[in-house]
N, C-alpha and C positions, 0 to 999 in steps of 0.2 A: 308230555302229558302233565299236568296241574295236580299235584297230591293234594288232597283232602286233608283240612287242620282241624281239630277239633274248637281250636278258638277262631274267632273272625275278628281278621287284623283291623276294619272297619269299627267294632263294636268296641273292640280293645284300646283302640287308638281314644276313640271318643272317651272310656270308661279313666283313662290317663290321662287325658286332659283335664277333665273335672276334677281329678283328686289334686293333679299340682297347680290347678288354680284355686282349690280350695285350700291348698296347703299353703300356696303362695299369700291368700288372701290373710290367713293367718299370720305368717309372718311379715305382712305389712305393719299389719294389726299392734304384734308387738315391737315393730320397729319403729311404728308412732307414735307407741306408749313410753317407749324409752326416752324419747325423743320431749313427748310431753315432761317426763318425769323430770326429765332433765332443764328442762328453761323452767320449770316450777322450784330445782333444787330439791327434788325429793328424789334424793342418793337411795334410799331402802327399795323406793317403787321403781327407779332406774335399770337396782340390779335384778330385782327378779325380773321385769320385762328381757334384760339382758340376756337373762339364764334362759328362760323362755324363748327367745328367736332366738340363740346358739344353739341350743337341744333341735330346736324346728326346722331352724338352716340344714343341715344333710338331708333331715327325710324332702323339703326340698328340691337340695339339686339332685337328688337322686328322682325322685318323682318327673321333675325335667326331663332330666338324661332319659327315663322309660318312654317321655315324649318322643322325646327326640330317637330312641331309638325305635319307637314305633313307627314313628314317620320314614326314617331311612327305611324300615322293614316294609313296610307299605309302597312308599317310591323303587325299590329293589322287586319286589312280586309283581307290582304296574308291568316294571319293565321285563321282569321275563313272560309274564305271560304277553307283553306285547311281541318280544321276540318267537314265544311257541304261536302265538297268530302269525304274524308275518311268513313262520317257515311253512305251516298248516296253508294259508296262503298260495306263497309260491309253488307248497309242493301239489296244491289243488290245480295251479292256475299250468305246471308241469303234467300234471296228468291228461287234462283237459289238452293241452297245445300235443301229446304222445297221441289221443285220440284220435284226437283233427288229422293229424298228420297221416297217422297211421290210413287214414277214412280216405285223404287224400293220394295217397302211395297207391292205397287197392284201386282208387278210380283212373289215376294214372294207368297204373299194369292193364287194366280192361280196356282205357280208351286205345292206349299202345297196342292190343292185341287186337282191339276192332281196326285201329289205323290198318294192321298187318293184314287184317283179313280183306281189308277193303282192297288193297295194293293189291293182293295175290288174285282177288277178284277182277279186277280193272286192267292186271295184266291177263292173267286168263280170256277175259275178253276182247284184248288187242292179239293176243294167239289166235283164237277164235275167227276176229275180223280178218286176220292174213289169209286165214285159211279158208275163210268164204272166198276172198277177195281171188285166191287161187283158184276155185272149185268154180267161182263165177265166170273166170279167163276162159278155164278148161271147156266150161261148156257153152262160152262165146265161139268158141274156139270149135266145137260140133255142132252149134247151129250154122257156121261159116262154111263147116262141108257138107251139112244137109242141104244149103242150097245152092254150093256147090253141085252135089248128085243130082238135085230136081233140077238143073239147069242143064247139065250131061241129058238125065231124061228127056226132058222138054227139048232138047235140039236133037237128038237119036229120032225124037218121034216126028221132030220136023214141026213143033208146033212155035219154035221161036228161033231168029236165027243165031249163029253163035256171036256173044258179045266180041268187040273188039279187043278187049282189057282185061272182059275175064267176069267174075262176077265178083261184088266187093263185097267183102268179108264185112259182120256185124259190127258194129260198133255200140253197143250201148256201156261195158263195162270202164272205159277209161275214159270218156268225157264225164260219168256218174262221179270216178273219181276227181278227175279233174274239179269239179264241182264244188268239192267235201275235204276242208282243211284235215280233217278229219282224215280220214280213209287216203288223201294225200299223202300224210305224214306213215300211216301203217304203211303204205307204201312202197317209200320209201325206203324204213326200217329194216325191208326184205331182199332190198338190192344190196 
């Protein structure tokens, strides 16, 4: 989190630069005059401009040095608050990728648990289909001595004579399967 300064390094910065360029500009000032004084030979105006930028020179580098330390101050804050973005960032771009995940975990476990129901479903209904498939034999299997009996009947009564062979039992349940890759395989399964 970014602490709150009473000054702003931005205004500070600027308010340093003006003074040691105007402190600078000064001391050009009397470094030109010295300078003057001197290819003129006026030693008396030489040495006060002298005295003058030696007194001027420290406030100066020190006015400098406040740049410059402003500026590292200012490059140093840049960089941490690009650092507290970056972690603010990551740890945003961390919570969002926990969500998703998390969003995607529950839809997993539900599809997983529909998968599960479906299976128990679809085998339930190959249990199911065995057990028609048996219930269907069974009662191929009583329509085969129903006309079995009516065919006893029907020669007792003399109205048919008896077959050679016998009477032939129904078929419709295993040519059905026959039929049915399906209902082939449950089949199967049972043998």
């Amino acid at each position: 989190m970014a602490t709150k300064t009473e000054t702003n390094p931005a205004e500070a910065l600027a308010e340093a630069r003006r003074k040691a360029c105007e402190l600078r500009a000064q001391l050009t000032g009397h470094e030109s005059g010295l300078a003057q004084a001197l290819e003129v030979k006026d030693y008396s105006g030489a040495e006060n401009a002298q005295r003058a930028a030696d007194s001027l020179r420290p406030a100066v580098l020190l006015a400098e040095a406040q740049v410059a330390a402003y500026e590292a101050a200012a490059r140093a804050l840049s960089e941490h608050q690009d650092r507290e973005n970056a972690a603010k960032v990551l740890r945003e771009k961390q919570e969002r990728a926990e969500a998703a995940r998390a969003e995607a975990m529950a839809g997993e476990r539900n599809a997983r648990a529909e998968v599960q129901k479906h299976l128990d479903a679809a085998q339930a209904a190959v249990v199911e289909a065995a057990n028609a498939l048996r219930r269907a034999f069974a009662a191929e299997a009583r329509e085969t001595e129903f006309r079995q009996e009516i065919n006893r009947i029907e020669v007792e009564a003399g109205w048919v004579e008896p077959a050679a062979f016998g009477v032939g039992g129904a078929q419709t349940v295993q040519p059905t399967i026959d039929l049915s890759p399906a209902l082939t395989a449950i089949r199967r399964s049972e043998a």
